[in-house]
Each structure stands twice: as C-alpha cells, then as structure tokens.
C-alpha positions in Angstrom: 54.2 -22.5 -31.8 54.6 -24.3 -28.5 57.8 -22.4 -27.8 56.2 -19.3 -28.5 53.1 -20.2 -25.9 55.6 -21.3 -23.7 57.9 -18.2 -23.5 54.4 -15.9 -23.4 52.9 -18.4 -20.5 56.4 -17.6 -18.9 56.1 -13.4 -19.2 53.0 -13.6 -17.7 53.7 -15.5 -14.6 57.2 -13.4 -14.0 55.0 -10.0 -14.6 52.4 -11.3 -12.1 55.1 -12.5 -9.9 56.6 -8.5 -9.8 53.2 -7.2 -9.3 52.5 -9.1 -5.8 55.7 -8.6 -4.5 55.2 -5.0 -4.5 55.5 -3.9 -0.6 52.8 -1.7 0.6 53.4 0.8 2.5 51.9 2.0 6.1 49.8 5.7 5.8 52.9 8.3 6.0 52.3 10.0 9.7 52.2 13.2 8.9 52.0 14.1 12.4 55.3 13.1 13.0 56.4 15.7 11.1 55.0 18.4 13.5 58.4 20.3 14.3 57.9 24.3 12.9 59.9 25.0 9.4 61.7 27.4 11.5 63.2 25.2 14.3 63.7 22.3 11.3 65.9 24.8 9.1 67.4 26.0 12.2 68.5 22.6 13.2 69.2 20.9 9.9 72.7 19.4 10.0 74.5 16.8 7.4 75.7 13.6 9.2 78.5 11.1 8.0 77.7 9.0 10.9 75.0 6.5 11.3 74.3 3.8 14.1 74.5 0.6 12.1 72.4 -1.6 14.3 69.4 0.5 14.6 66.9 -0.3 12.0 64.2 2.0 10.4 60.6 0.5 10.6 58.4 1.0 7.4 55.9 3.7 8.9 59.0 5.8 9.3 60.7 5.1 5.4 57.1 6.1 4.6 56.8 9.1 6.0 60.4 9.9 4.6 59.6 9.3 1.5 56.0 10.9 1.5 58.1 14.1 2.7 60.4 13.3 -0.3 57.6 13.7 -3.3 55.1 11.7 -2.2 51.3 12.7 -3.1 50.1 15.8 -1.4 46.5 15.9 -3.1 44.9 13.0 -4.3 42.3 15.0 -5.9 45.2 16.9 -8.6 48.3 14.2 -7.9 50.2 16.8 -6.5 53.2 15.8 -4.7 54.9 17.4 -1.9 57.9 19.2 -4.2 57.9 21.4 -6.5 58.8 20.5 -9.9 59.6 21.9 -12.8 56.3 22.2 -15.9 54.7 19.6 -13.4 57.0 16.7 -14.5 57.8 14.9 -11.6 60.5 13.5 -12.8 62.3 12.6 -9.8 61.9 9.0 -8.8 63.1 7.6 -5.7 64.9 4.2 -5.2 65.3 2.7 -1.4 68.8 0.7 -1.6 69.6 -1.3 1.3 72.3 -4.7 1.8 69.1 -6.6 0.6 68.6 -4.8 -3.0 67.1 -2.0 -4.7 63.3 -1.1 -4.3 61.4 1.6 -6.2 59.3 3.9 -4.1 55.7 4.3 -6.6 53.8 7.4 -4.4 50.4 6.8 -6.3 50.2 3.6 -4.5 52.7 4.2 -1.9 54.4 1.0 -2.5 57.2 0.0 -2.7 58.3 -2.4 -5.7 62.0 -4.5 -5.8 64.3 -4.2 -9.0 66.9 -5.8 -8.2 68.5 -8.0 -5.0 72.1 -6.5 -5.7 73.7 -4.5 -3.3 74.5 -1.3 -4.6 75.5 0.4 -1.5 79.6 -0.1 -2.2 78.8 1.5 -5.6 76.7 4.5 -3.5 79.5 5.0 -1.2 82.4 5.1 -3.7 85.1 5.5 -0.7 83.2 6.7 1.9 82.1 3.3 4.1 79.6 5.6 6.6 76.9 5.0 3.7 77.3 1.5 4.2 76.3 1.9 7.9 72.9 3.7 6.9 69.8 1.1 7.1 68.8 3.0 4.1 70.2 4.9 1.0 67.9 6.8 -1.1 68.7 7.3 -4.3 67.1 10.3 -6.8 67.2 10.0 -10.4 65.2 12.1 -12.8 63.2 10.2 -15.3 62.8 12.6 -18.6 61.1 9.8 -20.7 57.7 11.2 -20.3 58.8 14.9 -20.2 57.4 17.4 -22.7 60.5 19.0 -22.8 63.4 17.4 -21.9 65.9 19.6 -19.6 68.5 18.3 -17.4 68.6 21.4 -15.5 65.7 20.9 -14.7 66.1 17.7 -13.4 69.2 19.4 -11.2 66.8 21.7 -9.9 63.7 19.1 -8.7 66.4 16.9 -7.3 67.5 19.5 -5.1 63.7 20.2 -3.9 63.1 16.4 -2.8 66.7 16.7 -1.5 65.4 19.6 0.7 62.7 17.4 1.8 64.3 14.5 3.1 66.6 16.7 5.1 63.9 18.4 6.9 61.4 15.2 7.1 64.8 13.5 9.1 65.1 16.3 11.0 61.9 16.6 12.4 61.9 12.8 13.2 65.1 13.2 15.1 67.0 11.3 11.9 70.4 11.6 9.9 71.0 12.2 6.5 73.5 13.8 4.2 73.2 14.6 0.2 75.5 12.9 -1.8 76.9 13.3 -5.3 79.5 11.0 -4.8 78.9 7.3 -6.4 80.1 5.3 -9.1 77.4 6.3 -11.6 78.4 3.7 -14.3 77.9 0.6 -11.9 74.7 2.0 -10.4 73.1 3.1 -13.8 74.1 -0.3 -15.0 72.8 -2.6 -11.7 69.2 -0.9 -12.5 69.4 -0.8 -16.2 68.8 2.9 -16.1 68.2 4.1 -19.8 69.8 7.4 -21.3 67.0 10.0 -20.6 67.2 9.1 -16.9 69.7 11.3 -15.2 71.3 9.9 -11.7 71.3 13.0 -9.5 72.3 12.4 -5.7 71.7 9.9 -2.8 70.8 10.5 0.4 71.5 7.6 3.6 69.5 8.1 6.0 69.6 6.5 9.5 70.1 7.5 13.4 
C-alpha cells in the first residue's frame, strides 16, 4: 500500500512539475505583420542559409507561430488556417539545441517534451537546419478526428506551412519547408503515437 501511495504521491508532483514549466508566451504583435499579401507573396523566397549567432526573441516565435495556427477568434477557437471538417490537427513543435517544446495556442504557451536535440535528426544531411535558432516542426494529430484522413492532414500542413512563410516574410525572416528528416528517430524522441502523422519542418532564422 505504501508503494502504491508512493508511486501516486510521485505522478503528482512530476504532473505538477510539467504544468509550471509551461513557458508563456508574449501577445503575438500582429502589427508586425503589416506588410500587404501582395508584396509578401511577391517577395516570398525559401532560404538554406541562416545566421547562426543571431537569436530570435519570444515576442517574435510568438507572432510566428500565432501566424502558424494560432487562435484567430477567441469567441469560436478559430485559428488562423484553414483546416479540414474544423480538426485542427496540426500541432506545432519548436525544436531548438536545448529540446523540443509544444506550441499550445489556447494558452499560447509553450510546454517542453523533451531536452533531446533533434535537430541532426531534422536535418538528415543538410547542416543549414542546424544553424536556424529555431526548427518548427508540424505533425497532424488524428486522435480526436471524426474522421481520420491523412490527406487531409497533407492538406492543413501545407496551410500552416503557407503561414509561416509569409509571417517570416513580413518580419524580414528565413525559412524553408522541409520534408526531409529521419522520421523514425524524430517519431521516436517524442513518443509520437500511430494516428499522428509527421508532415514537414520548417527552420526559421535571419
């Protein structure tokens, strides 16, 4: 009986221990974002080179990753992509040399999962990734869909994809999507189950 008290005594502390370390994150500046759709799309490149030593401060991952799918209306929970039957499926994880964070838009948060670094696994050959501050990685989590559709998964990936390209745009940012990684290590570092589907990762940096 003890051990039994013991071991709950211990899932309760390490659950409480997850729950503050939860980052929050400073109000995405939407105002940063002011450049017109037109000049973003006309302007939109993919980059493969990245200055290493110049970080990203949080207000600016922020407003990335509101851009990406964050919440658009409090009032409905609509987020800022469109997504297939309303699922929004596609989660967002901020890798970095320091570990793996999940981006939570509700609370616009940002909660760690893991201190590995997965950016050799994200590159898989190609060692600009590793010079990003940042990779951003998009999976799409079917576990709560009400009908289950990896295509459709493709398709919202691409949307959020879209997004982050014109949010680093606008901000005067690099990125590039990615399909390239070793899946198998990646899916394994975050313990990803079967119905979620590792779609593409993004670095993003100057």
């Amino acid at each position: 009986m003890k051990k039994v008290l013991l071991l709950a005594f211990c899932l309760v502390v390490s659950s409480s221990i997850m729950a503050q370390s939860a980052v929050e994150l400073p109000k995405p500046d939407v105002t940063k974002l002011g450049m017109s759709v037109g000049e973003a799309l006309k302007t939109r490149r993919s980059y493969r080179e990245y200055k290493k030593d110049k970080a990203i401060d949080l207000a600016t991952l922020s407003t990335i990753l509101w851009a990406a799918c964050g919440i658009s209306d409090p009032a409905s929970g609509k987020i800022t992509a469109p997504s297939a039957i309303n699922m929004q499926d596609i989660k967002v994880y901020v890798c970095s040399e320091k570990g793996v964070c999940l981006y939570n838009p509700k609370a616009n948060t940002l909660t760690p999962v893991s201190d590995k670094n997965l950016l050799e696994s994200l590159a898989a050959g190609q060692p600009f990734v590793k010079d990003a501050p940042y990779t951003l990685l998009l999976v799409s989590d079917q576990s709560k869909a009400r009908r289950q559709n990896s295509h459709y998964g493709d398709i919202d990936s691409g949307y959020v994809s879209q997004n982050i390209y014109l949010a680093c745009t606008a901000l005067g940012m690099r990125t590039v999507a990615r399909a390239m990684m070793d899946q198998d290590a990646v899916r394994k570092a975050l313990d990803l189950p079967e119905d979620v589907i590792i779609e593409l990762n993004h670095p993003i940096g100057y």
